[in-house]
N, CA, C and O atoms as a GROMACS GRO file, in nm:
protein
  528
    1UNK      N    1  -1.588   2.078   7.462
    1UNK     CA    2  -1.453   2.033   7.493
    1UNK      C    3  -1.362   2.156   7.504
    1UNK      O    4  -1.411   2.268   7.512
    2UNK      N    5  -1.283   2.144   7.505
    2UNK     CA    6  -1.090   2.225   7.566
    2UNK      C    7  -1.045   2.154   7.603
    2UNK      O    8  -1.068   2.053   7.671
    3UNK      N    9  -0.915   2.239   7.529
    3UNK     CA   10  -0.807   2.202   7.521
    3UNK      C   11  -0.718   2.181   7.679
    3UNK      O   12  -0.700   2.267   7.764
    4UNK      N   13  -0.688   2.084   7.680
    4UNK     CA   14  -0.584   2.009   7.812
    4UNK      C   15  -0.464   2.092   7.855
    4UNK      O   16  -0.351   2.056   7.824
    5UNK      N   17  -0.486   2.200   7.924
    5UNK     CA   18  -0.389   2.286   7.973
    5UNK      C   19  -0.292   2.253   8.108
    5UNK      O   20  -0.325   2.169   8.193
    6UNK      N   21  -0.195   2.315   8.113
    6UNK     CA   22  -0.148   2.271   8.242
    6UNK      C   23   0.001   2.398   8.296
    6UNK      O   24   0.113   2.392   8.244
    7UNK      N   25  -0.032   2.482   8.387
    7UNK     CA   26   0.063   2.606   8.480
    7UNK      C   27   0.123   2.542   8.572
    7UNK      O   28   0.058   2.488   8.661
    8UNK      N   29   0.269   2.536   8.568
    8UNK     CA   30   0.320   2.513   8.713
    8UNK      C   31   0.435   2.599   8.704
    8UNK      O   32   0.513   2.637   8.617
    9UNK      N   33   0.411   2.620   8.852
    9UNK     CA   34   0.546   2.705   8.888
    9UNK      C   35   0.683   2.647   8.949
    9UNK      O   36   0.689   2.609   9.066
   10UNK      N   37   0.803   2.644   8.853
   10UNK     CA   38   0.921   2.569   8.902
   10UNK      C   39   1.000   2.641   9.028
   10UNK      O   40   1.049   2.590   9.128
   11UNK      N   41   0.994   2.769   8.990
   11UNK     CA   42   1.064   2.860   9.088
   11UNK      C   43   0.993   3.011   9.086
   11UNK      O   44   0.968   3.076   8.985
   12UNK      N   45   0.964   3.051   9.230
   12UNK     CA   46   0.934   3.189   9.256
   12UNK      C   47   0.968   3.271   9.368
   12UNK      O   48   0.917   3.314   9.471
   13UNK      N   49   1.101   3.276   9.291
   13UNK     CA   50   1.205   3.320   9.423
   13UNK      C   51   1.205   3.502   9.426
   13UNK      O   52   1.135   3.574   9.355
   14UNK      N   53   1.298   3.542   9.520
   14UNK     CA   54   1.291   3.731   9.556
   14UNK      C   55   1.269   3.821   9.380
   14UNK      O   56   1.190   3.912   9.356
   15UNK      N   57   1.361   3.760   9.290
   15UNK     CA   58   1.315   3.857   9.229
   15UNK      C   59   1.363   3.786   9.049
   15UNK      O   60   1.397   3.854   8.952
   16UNK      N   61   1.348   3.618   9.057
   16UNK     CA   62   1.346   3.573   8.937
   16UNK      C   63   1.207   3.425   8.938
   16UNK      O   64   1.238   3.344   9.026
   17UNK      N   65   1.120   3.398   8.888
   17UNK     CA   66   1.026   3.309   8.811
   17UNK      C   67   1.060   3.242   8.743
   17UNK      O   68   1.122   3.298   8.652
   18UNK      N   69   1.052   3.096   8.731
   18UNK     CA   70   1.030   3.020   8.637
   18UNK      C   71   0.918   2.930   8.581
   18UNK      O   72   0.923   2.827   8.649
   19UNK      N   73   0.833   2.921   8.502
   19UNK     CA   74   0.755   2.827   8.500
   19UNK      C   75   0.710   2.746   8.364
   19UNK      O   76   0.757   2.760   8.251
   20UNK      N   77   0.632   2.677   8.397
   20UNK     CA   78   0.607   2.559   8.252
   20UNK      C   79   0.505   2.570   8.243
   20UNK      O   80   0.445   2.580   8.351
   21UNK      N   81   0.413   2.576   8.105
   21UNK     CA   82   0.342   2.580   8.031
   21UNK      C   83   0.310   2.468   7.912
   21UNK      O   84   0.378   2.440   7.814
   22UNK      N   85   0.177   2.412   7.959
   22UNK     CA   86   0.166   2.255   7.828
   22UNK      C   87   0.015   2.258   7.802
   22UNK      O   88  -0.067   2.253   7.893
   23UNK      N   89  -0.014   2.266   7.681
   23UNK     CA   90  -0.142   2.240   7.594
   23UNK      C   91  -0.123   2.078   7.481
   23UNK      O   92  -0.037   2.039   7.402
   24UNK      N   93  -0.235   2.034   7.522
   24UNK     CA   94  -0.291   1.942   7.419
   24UNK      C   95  -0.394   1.983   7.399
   24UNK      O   96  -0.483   1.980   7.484
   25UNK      N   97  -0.409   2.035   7.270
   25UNK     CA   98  -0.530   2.125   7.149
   25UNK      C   99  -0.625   2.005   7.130
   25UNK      O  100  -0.585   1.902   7.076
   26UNK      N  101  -0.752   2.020   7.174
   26UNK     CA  102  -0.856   1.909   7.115
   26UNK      C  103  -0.901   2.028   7.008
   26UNK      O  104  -1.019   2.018   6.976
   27UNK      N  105  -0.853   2.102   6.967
   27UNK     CA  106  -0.858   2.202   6.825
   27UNK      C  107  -0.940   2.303   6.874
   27UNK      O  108  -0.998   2.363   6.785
   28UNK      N  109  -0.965   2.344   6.994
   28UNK     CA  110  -1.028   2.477   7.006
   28UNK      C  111  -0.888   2.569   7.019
   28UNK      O  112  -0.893   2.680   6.966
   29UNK      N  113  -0.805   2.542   7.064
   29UNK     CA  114  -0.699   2.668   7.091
   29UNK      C  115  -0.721   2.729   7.236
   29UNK      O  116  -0.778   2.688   7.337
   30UNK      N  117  -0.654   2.840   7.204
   30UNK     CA  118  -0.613   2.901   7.350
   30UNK      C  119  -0.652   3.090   7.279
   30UNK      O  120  -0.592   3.134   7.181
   31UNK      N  121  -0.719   3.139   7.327
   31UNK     CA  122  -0.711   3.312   7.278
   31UNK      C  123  -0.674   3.391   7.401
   31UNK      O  124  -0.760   3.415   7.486
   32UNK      N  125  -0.548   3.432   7.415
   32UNK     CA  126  -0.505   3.548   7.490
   32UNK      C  127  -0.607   3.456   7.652
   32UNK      O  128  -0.708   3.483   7.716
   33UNK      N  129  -0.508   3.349   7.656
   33UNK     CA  130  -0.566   3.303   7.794
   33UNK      C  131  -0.436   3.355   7.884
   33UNK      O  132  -0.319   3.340   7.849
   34UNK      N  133  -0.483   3.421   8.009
   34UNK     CA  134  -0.374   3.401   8.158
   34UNK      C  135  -0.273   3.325   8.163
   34UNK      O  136  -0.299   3.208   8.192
   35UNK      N  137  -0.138   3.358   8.141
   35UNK     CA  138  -0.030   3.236   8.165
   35UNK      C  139   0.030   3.254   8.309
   35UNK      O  140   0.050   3.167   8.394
   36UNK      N  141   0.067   3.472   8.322
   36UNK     CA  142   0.154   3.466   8.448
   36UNK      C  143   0.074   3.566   8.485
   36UNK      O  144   0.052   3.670   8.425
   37UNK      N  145   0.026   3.523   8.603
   37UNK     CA  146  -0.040   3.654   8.642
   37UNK      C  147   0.044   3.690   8.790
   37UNK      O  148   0.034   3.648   8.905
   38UNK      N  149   0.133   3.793   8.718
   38UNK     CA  150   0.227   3.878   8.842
   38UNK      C  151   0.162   3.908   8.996
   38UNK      O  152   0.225   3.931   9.098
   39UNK      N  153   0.029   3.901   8.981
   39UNK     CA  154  -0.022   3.941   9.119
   39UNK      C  155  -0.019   3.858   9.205
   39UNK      O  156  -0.033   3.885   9.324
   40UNK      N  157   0.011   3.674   9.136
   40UNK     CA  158  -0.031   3.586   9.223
   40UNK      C  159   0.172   3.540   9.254
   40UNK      O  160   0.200   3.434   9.309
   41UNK      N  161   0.271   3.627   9.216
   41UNK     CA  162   0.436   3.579   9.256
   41UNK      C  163   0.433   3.638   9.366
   41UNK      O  164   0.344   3.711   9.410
   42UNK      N  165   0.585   3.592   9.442
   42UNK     CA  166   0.592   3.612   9.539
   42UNK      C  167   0.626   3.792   9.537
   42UNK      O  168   0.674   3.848   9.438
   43UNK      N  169   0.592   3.862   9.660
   43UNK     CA  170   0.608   3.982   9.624
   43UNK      C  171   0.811   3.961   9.715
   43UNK      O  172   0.875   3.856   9.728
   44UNK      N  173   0.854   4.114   9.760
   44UNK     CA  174   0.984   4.140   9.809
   44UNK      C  175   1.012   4.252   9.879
   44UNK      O  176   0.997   4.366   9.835
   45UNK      N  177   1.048   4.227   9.972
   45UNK     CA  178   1.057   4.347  10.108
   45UNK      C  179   0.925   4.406  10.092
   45UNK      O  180   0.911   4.528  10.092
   46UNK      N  181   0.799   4.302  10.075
   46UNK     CA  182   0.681   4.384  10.104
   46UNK      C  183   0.587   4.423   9.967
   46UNK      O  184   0.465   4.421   9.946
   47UNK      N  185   0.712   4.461   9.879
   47UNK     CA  186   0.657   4.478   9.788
   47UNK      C  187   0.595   4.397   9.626
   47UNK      O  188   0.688   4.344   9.565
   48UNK      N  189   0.495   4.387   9.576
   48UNK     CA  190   0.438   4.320   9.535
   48UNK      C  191   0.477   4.300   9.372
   48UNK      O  192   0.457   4.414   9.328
   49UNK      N  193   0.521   4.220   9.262
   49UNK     CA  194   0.546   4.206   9.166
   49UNK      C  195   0.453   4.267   9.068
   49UNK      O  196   0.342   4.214   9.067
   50UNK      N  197   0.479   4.398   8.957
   50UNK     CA  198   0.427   4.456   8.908
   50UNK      C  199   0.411   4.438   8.767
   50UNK      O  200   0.317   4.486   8.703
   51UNK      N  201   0.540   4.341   8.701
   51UNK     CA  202   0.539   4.273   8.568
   51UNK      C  203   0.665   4.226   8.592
   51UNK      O  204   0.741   4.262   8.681
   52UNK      N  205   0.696   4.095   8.457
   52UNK     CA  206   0.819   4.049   8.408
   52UNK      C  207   0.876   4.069   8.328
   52UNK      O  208   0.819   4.126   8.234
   53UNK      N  209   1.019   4.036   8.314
   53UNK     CA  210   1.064   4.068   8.197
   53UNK      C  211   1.124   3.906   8.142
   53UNK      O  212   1.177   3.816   8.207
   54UNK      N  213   1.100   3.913   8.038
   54UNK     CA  214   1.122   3.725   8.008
   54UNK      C  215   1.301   3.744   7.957
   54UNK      O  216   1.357   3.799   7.862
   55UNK      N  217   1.338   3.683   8.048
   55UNK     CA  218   1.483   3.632   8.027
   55UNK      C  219   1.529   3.528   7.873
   55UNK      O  220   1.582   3.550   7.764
   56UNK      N  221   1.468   3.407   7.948
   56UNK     CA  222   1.495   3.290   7.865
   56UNK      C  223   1.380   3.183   7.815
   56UNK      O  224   1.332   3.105   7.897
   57UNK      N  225   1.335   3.183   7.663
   57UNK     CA  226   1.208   3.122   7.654
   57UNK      C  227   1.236   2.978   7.598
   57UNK      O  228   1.234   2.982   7.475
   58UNK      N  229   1.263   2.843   7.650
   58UNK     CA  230   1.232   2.681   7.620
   58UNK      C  231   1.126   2.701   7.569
   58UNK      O  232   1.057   2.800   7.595
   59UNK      N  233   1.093   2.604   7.482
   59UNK     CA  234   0.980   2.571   7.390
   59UNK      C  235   0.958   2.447   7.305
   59UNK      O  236   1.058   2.434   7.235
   60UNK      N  237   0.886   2.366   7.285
   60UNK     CA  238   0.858   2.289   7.173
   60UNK      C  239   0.696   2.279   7.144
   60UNK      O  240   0.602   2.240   7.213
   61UNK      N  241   0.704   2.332   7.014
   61UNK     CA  242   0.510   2.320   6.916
   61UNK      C  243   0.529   2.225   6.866
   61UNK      O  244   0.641   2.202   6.819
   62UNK      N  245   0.447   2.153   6.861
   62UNK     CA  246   0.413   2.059   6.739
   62UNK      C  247   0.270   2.070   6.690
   62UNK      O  248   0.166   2.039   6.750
   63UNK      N  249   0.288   2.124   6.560
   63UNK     CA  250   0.160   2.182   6.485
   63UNK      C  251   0.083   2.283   6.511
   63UNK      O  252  -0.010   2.314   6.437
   64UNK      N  253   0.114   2.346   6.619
   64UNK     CA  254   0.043   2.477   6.648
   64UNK      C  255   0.174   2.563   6.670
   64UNK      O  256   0.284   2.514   6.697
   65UNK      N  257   0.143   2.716   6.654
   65UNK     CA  258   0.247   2.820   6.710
   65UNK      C  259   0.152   2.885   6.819
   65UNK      O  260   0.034   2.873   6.849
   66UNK      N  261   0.261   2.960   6.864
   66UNK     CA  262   0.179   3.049   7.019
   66UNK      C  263   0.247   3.173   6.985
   66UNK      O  264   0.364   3.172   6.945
   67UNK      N  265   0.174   3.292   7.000
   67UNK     CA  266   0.185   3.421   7.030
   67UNK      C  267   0.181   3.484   7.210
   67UNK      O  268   0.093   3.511   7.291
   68UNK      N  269   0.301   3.484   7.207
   68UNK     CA  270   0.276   3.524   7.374
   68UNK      C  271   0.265   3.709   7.397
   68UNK      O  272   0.335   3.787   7.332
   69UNK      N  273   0.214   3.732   7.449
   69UNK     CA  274   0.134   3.889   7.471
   69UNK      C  275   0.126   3.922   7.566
   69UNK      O  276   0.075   3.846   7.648
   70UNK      N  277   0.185   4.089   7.620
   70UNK     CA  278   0.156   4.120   7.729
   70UNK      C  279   0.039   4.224   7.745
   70UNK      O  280   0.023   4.322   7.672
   71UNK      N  281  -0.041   4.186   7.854
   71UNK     CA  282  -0.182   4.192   7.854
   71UNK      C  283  -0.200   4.339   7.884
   71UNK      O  284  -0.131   4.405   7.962
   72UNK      N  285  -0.292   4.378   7.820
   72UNK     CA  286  -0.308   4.555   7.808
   72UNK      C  287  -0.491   4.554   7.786
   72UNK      O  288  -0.568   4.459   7.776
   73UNK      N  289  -0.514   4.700   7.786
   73UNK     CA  290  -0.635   4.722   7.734
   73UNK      C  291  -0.668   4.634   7.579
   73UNK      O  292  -0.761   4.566   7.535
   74UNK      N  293  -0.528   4.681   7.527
   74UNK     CA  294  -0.532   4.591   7.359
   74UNK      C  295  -0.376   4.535   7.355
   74UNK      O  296  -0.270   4.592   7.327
   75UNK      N  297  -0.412   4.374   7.400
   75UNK     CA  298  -0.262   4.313   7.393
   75UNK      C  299  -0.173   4.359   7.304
   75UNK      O  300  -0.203   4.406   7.194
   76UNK      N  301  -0.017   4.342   7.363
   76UNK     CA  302   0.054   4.383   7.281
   76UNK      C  303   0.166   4.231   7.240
   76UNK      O  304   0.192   4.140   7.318
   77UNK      N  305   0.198   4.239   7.145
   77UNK     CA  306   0.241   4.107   7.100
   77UNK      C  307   0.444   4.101   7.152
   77UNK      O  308   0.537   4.154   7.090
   78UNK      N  309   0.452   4.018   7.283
   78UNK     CA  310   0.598   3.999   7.275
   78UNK      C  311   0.678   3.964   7.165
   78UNK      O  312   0.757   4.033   7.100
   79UNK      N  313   0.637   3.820   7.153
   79UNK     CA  314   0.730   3.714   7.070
   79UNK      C  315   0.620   3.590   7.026
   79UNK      O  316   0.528   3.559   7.101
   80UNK      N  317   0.638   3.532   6.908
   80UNK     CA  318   0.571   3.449   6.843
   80UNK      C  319   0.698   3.309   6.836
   80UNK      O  320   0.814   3.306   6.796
   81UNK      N  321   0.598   3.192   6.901
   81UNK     CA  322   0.691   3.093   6.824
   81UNK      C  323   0.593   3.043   6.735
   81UNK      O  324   0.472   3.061   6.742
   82UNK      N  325   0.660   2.975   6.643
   82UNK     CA  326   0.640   2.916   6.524
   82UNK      C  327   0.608   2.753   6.548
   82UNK      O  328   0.627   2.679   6.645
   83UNK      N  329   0.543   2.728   6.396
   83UNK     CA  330   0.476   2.533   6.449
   83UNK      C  331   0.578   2.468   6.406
   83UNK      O  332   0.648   2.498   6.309
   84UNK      N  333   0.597   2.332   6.512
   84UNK     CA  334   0.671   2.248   6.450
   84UNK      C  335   0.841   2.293   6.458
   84UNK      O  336   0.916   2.298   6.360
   85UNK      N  337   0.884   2.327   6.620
   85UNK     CA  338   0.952   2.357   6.622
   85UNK      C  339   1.015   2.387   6.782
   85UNK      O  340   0.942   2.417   6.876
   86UNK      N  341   1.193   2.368   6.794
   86UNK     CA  342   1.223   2.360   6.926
   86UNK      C  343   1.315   2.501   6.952
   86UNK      O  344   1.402   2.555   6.884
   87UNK      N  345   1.261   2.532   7.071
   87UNK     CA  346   1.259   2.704   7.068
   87UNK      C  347   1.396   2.716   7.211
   87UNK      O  348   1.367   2.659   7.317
   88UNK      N  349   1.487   2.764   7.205
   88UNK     CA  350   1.591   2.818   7.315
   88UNK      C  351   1.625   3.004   7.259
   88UNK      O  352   1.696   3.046   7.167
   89UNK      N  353   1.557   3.062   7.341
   89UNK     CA  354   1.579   3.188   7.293
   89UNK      C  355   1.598   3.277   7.465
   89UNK      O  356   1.523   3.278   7.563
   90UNK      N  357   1.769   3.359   7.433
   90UNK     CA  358   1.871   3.388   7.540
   90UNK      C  359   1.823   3.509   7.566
   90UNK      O  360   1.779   3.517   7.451
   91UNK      N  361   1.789   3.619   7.617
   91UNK     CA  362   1.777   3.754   7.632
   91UNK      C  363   1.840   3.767   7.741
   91UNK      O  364   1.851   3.884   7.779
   92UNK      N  365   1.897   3.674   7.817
   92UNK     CA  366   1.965   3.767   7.918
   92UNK      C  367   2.085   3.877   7.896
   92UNK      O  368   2.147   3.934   7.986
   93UNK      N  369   2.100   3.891   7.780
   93UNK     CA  370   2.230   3.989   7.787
   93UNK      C  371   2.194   4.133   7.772
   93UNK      O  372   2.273   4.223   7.802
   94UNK      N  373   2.075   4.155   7.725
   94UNK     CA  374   1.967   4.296   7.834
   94UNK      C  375   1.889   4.280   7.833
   94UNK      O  376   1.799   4.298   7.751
   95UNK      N  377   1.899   4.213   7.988
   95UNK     CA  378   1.818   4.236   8.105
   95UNK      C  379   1.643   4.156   8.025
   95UNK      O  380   1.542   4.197   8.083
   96UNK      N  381   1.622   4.076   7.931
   96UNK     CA  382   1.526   4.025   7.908
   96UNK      C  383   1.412   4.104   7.796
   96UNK      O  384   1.445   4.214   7.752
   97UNK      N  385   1.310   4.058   7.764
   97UNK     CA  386   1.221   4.130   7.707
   97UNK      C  387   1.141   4.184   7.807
   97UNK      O  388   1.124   4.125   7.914
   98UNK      N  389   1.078   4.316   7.775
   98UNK     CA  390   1.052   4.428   7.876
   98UNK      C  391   0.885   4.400   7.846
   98UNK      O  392   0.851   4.330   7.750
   99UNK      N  393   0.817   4.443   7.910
   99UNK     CA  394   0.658   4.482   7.875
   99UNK      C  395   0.675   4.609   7.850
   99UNK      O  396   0.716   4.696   7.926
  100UNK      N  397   0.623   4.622   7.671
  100UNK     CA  398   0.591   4.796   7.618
  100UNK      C  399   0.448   4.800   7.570
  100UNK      O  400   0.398   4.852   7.470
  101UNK      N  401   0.389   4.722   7.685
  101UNK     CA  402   0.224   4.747   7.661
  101UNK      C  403   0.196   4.862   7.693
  101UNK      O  404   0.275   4.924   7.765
  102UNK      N  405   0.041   4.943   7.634
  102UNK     CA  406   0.088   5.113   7.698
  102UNK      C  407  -0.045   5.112   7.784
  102UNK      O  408  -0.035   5.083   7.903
  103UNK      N  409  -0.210   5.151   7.715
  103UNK     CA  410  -0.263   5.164   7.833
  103UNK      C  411  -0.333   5.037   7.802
  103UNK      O  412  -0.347   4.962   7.705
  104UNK      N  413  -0.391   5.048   7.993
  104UNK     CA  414  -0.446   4.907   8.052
  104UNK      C  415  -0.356   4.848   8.110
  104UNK      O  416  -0.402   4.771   8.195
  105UNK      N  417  -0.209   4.847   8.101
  105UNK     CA  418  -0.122   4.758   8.118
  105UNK      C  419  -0.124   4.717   8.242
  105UNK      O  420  -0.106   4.787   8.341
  106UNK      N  421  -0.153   4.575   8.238
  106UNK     CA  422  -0.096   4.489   8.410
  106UNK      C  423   0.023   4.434   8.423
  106UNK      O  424   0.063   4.435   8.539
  107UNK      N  425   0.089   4.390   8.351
  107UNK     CA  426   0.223   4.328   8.350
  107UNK      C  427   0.206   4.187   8.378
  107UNK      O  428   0.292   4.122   8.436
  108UNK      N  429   0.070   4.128   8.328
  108UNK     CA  430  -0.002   3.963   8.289
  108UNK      C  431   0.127   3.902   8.166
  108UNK      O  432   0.210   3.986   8.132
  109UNK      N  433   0.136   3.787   8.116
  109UNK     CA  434   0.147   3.753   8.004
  109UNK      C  435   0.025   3.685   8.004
  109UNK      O  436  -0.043   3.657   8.103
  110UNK      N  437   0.004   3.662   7.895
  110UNK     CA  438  -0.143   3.535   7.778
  110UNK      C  439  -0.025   3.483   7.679
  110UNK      O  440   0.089   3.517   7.648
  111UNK      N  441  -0.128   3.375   7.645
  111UNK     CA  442  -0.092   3.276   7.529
  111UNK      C  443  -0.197   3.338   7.423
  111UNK      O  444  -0.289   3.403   7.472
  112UNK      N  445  -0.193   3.322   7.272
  112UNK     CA  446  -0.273   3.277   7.235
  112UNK      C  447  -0.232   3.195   7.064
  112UNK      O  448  -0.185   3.243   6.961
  113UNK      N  449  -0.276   3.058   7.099
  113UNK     CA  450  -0.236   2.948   6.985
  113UNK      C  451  -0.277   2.949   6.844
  113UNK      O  452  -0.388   2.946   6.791
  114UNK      N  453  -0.215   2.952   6.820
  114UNK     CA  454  -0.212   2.963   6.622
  114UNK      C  455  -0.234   2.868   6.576
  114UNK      O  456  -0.152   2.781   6.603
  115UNK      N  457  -0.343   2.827   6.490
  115UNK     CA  458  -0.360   2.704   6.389
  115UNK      C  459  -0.354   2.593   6.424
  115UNK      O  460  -0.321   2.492   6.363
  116UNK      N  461  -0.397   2.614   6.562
  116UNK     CA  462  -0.412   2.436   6.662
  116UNK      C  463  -0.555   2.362   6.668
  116UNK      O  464  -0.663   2.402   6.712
  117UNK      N  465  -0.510   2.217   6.598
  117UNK     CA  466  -0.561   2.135   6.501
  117UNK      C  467  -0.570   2.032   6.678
  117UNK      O  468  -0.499   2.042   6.778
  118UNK      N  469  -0.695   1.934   6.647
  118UNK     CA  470  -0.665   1.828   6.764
  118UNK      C  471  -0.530   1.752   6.776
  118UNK      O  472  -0.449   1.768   6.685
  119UNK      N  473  -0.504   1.683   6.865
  119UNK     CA  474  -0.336   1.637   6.882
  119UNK      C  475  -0.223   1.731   6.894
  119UNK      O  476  -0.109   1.707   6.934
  120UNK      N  477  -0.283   1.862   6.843
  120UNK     CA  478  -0.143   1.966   6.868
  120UNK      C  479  -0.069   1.952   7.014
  120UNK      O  480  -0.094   1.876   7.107
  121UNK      N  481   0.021   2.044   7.000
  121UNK     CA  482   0.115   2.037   7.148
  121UNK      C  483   0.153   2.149   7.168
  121UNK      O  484   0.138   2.245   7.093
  122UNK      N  485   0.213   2.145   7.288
  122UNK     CA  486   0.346   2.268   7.302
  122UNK      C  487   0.362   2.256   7.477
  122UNK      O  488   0.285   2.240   7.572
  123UNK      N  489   0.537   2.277   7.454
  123UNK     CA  490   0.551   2.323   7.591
  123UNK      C  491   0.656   2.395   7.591
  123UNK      O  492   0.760   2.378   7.527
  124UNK      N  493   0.623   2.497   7.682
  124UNK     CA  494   0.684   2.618   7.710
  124UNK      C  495   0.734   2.682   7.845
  124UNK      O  496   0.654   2.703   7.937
  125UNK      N  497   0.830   2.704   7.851
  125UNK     CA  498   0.912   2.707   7.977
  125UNK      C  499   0.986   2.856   8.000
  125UNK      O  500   1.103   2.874   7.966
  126UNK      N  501   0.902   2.965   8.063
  126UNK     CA  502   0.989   3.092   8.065
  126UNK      C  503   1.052   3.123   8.180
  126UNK      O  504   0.976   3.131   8.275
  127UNK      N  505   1.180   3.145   8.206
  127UNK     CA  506   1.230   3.201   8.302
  127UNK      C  507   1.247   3.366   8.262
  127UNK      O  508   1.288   3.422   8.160
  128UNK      N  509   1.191   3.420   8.401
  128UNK     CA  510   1.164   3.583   8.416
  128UNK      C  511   1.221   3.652   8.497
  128UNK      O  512   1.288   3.561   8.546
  129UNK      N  513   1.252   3.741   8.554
  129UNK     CA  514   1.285   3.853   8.598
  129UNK      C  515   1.178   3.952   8.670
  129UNK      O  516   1.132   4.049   8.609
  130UNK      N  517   1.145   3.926   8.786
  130UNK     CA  518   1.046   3.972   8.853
  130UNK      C  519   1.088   4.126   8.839
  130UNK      O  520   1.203   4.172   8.836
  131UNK      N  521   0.974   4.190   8.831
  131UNK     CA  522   0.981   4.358   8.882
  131UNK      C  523   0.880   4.417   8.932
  131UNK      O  524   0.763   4.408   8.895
  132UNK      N  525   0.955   4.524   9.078
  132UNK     CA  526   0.846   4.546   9.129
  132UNK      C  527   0.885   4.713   9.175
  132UNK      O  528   0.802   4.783   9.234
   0.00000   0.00000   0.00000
């Protein structure tokens, strides 16, 4: 079995992303799985999206937390939400959270779920800041 995942993209416009993110945990979890993979946004004047910077992160866990990570040789850990809990967190007032992954770095995010039991949840909604 696995867990019931689901990526959609709300918006992937010149040079901002939005998208949604939803797991139902049949209790295996998620380890540092693919959430945004920059290679597949739209690129701009040609040029191709190289990483994001997360603006604004929506959220709700129930019973599991998520560690979101930007993907490197050895992930580096953005931001953690917590279980059992409804998440509005603002960074736009600079310019978003940056990727300070060092080597390997693609400018990917991953998930990976904390202490997710069957029935867990979560959905997660980041709007980004394309850079290229």
């Amino acid at each position: 079995m696995a867990d019931a995942v689901a990526s959609q993209i709300l918006f992937d416009g010149a040079k901002r992303a939005i998208m949604k993110f939803t797991n139902i945990s049949d209790g295996t979890g998620e380890s540092a799985v693919l959430k945004v993979d920059v290679s597949a946004l739209t690129s701009y004047n040609g040029a191709p999206c190289s990483s994001v910077s997360i603006e604004r992160i929506e959220a709700v866990t129930i019973g599991m937390g998520v560690d979101i990570l930007w993907d490197a040789t050895t992930d580096v850990l953005c931001t953690t939400l917590g279980q059992d809990s409804f998440f509005t967190f603002d960074f736009t007032r600079f310019s978003g959270l940056t990727n300070n992954a060092g080597a390997g770095k693609t400018g990917d995010v991953m998930f990976t779920t904390i202490g997710a039991s069957a029935g867990d949840r979560y959905t997660i909604v980041l709007e980004m800041l394309k850079n290229f």
